[in-house]
N, C-alpha and C positions, 0 to 999 in steps of 0.2 A: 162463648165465642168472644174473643178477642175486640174491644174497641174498633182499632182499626179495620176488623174485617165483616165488623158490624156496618162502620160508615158506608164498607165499599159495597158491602151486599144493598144498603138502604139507595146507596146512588146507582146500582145496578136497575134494581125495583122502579125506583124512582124514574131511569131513563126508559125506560121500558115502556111502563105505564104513561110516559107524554108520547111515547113514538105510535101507542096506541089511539090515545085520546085525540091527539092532536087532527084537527079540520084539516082538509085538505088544501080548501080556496081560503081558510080564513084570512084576513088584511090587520083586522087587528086583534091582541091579546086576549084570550078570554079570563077569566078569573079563576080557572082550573091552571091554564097555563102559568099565569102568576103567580099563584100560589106553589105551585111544583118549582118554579125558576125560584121561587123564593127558599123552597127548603133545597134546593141544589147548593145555594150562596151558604145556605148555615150548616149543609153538612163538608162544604168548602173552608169557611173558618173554624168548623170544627176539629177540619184536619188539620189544619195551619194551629191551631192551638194546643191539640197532643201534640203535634212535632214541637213545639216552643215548649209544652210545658217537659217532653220525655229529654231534651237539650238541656233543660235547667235542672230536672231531677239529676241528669251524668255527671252536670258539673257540680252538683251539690254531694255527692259520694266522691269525688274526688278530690273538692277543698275538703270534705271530713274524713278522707284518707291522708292528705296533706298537713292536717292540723292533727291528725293523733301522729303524724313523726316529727311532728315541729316540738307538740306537747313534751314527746320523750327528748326530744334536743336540745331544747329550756332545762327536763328535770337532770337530766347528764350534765348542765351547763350549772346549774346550780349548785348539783350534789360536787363539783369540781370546785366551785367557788367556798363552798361551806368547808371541803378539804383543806384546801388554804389556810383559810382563816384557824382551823382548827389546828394545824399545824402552827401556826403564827403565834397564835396565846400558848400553846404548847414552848415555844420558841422563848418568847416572851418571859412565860412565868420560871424559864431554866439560866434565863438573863437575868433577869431579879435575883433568883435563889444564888447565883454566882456572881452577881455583884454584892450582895448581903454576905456569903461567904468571905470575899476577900476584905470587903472592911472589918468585917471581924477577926480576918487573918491580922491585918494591918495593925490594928487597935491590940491585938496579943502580941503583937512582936514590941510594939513601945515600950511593954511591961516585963517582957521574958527577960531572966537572968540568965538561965541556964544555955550553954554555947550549944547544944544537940537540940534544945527543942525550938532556938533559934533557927538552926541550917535549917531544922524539915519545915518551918514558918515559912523561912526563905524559899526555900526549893519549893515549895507547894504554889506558894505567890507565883516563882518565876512558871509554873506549869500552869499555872491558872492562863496568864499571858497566850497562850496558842488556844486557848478554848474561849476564850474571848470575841478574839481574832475571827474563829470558826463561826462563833453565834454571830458574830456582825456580820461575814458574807452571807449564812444561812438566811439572814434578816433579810439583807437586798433581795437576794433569789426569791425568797418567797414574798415580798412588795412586789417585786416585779412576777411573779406570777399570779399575785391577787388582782394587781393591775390588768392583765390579760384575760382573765377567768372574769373578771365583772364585763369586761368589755364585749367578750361574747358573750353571757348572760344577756346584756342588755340588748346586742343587737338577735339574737335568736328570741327574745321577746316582743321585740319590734316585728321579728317575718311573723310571729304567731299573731299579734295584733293585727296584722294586716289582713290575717288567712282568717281572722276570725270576722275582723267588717267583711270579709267575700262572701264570707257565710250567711252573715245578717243581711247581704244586698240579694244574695241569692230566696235567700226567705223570705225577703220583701217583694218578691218580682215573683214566686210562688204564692204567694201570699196575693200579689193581685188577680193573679190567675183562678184563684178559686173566688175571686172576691164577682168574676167577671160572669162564674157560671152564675143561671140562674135560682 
């Protein structure tokens, strides 16, 4: 049988057996009567305590439903920021390999004799010029999208930080609930 339907069957019992017991003329309290009004009050706070404690259990499946999509919104928020970055040194090391390319372009043309292996020096250098150009805007766009991708990271960290103290306060206020039974 169900808690609750246990309380109400005990407080059914329980009204019953005073409506019995109870004197007719009496004036003052007997010690049956007290003792009865006294487990009325405890199966009173008892109900007021499953209501508190089944209030705190709903909201404790709910921040731990709230926090496994905050979890996934951090790891999406991260795995976008790691993209980035992975992009970036990708970026990076294709900025290096063609800046080392053209000085070594540069550095062969001071020595070339030859008028053909000149031009394609030249021409190659002047091609290099729009790829340059390319990796530098690639560069900004993707600063400014690491800049965006940390900044959600951090604050999708913060809502789970948050969701996770609701959890611990929630488990502490459970936590004194069972601390209260006897």
């Amino acid at each position: 049988m169900p808690t609750m339907s246990r309380a109400a069957f005990a407080l059914v019992i329980v009204t019953a057996w005073c409506a019995q017991t109870a004197p007719a003329t009496a004036q003052t309290a007997s010690p049956d009567t007290q003792a009865l009004q006294a487990l009325v009050a405890e199966i009173r706070q008892l109900r007021l305590d499953m209501q508190a404690t089944t209030i705190a259990t709903q909201r404790v499946q709910i921040v731990l439903y709230r926090l496994q999509m905050q979890t996934t919104l951090v790891t999406r928020a991260s795995s976008r920021l790691d993209d980035v970055r992975s992009s970036m040194g990708n970026l990076q090391s294709e900025k290096k390999n063609l800046s080392l390319r053209v000085q070594q372009m540069e550095e062969s043309l001071k020595s070339v004799q030859n008028p053909v292996e000149r031009k394609t020096l030249e021409d190659w250098l002047a091609n290099s010029k729009p790829n340059a150009e390319r990796i530098a805007a690639d560069e900004q766009r993707l600063q400014s999208r690491e800049i965006d991708a940390e900044t959600q990271l951090r604050a999708e960290q913060a809502k789970l930080a948050g969701l996770q103290d609701q959890l611990d306060r929630l488990d502490q206020l459970l936590d004194s609930f069972t601390r209260k039974q006897p």
